[in-house]
Structures are given as structure tokens and as C-alpha cells.
C-alpha positions in Angstrom: 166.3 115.7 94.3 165.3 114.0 91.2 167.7 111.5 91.0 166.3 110.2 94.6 162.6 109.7 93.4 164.1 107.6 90.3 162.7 103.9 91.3 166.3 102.7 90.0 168.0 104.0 92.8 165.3 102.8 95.1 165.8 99.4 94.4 169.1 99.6 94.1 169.4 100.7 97.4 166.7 98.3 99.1 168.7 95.7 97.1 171.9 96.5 98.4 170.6 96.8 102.4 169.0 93.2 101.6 172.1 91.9 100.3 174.0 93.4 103.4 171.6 92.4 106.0 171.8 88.7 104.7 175.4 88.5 104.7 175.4 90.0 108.2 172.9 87.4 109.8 175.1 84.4 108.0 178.5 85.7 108.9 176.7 85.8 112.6 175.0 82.4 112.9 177.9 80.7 111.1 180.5 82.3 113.8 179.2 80.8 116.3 179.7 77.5 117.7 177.4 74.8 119.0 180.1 73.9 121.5 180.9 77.3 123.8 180.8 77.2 127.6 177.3 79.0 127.9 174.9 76.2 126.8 171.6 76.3 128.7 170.1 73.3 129.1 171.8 69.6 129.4 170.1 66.7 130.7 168.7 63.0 129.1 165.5 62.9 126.5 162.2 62.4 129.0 160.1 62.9 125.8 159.7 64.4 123.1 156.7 66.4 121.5 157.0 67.0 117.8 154.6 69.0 115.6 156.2 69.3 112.2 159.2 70.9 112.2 158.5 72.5 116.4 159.3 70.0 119.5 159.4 70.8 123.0 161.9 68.6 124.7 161.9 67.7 127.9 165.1 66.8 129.9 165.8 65.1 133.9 169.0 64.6 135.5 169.0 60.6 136.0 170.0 59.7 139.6 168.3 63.3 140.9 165.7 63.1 143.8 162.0 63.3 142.3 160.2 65.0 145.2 156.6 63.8 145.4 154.0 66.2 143.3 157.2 67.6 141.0 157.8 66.7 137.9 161.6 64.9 137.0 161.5 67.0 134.1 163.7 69.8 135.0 164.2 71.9 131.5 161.8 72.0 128.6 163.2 73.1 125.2 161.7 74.1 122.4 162.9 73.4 118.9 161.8 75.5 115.3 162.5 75.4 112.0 165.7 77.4 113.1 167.1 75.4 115.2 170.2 73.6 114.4 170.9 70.3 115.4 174.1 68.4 115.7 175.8 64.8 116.7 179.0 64.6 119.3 181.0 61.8 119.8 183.7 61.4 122.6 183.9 64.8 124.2 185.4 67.0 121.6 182.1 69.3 120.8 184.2 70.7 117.9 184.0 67.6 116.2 180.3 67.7 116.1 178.5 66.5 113.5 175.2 68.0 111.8 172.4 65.9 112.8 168.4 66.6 112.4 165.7 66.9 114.7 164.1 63.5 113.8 167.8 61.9 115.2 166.4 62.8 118.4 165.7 59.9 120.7 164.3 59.0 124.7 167.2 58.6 126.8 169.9 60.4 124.9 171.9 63.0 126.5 171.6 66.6 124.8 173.0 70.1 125.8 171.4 73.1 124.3 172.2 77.0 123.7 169.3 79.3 124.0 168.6 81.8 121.1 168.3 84.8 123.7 171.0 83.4 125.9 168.7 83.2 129.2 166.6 80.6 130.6 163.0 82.4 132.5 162.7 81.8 136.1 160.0 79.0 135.7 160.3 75.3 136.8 160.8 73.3 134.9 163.2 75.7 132.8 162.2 76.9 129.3 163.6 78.1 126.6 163.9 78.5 122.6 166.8 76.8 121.3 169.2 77.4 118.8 171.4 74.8 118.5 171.3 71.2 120.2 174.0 68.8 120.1 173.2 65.5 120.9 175.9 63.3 122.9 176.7 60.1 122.0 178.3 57.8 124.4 181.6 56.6 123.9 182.5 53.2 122.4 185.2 51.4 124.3 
């Protein structure tokens, strides 16, 4: 029972579960794609509102019917330090690129995964991102 009040096996230990618990959010994040089939929000740049390093974009589908008293702005997502960004050209997503929030632009076409993996049942749609991926047209 000694042994297990000794501070060097304390922080051994916390030092060790830290270690661990790093390693097991990296491995995580890293796994993941930008580019799998359950992104949650795709639409063109309406605007963007920036803070430092938080944005909340919001997106429209061009060519949609804007019914009168209803915003275009069908999705609004919201960007943190966290959030990873990246650049697609052509359609291979794999092939992405990284990219940075300040790459962001009115008009470009974006999909984005949520953090939670759910959207709320509000319209517009909202929802904290975790990765964005900006789509560039193609060059012919």
C-alpha cells in the first residue's frame, strides 16, 4: 500500500494515461477521411462570418426556389480552431489538399462532415464542423 502513495508511481501513471489518451485521439482524427460518403452539409459560400479563428458559414443551393420570407441559406456551419480544412480538385476527394480557413471564398462550393455526425432539425441546418473541403472547379 506504500508503494501506491509514492508520488513516483502517481505520475508515472498519470503520465502514461496522458501519453495513451493522445495517441488514441491522433490515431482517431488521423484515420479518418475528409472525403467519406456521410458529409453533412454541401452547397456554395453565401457568406462568411469570421471571428478569429470561429466562422459560421452559410451555404444555398444555386438554381433552388427562394420562397418569399425564407432565407436561400439552407445550412449554416460553424468552423473552430479544430476544424480542418482542405482543397479538391477534379472529383477525386482523396487527392485533397490541406487548405486554411482564410482560403475560404463567396461563391465556392464546399461539403462538410459534422463533428457529431448529425445535423439538428432547425432551418436553415446547423452544425459544428470538422472537416471542410473546398471544391474547385475543373480546368478544361
Amino acid at each position: 500500500m506504500q508503494r501506491a502513495k509514492s508520488p513516483k508511481v502517481w505520475l508515472t501513471l498519470v503520465a502514461i494515461l496522458i501519453l495513451a489518451l493522445f495517441l488514441g485521439v491522433s490515431a482517431w482524427r488521423n484515420s479518418s477521411s475528409p472525403c467519406d460518403p456521410m458529409g453533412q452539409g454541401h452547397g456554395v459560400i453565401d457568406s462568411i462570418d469570421q471571428t478569429f479563428v470561429f466562422a459560421q458559414i452559410r451555404l444555398y443551393t444555386p438554381g433552388a426556389p427562394i420562397h418569399p420570407g425564407i432565407s436561400r441559406d439552407h445550412t449554416i456551419v460553424s468552423t473552430d480552431w479544430a476544424t480542418h480544412f482542405f482543397r479538391q480538385y477534379g472529383t477525386n476527394c482523396k487527392s485533397a489538399q490541406r487548405a486554411s480557413l482564410s482560403d475560404l471564398a463567396k461563391g465556392q462550393s464546399i461539403i462538410a462532415w459534422s463533428k457529431d455526425l448529425r445535423n439538428n432539425n432547425s432551418y436553415p441546418a446547423t452544425f459544428n464542423a470538422s472537416d471542410v473541403v473546398i471544391v474547385m472547379p475543373t480546368t478544361q
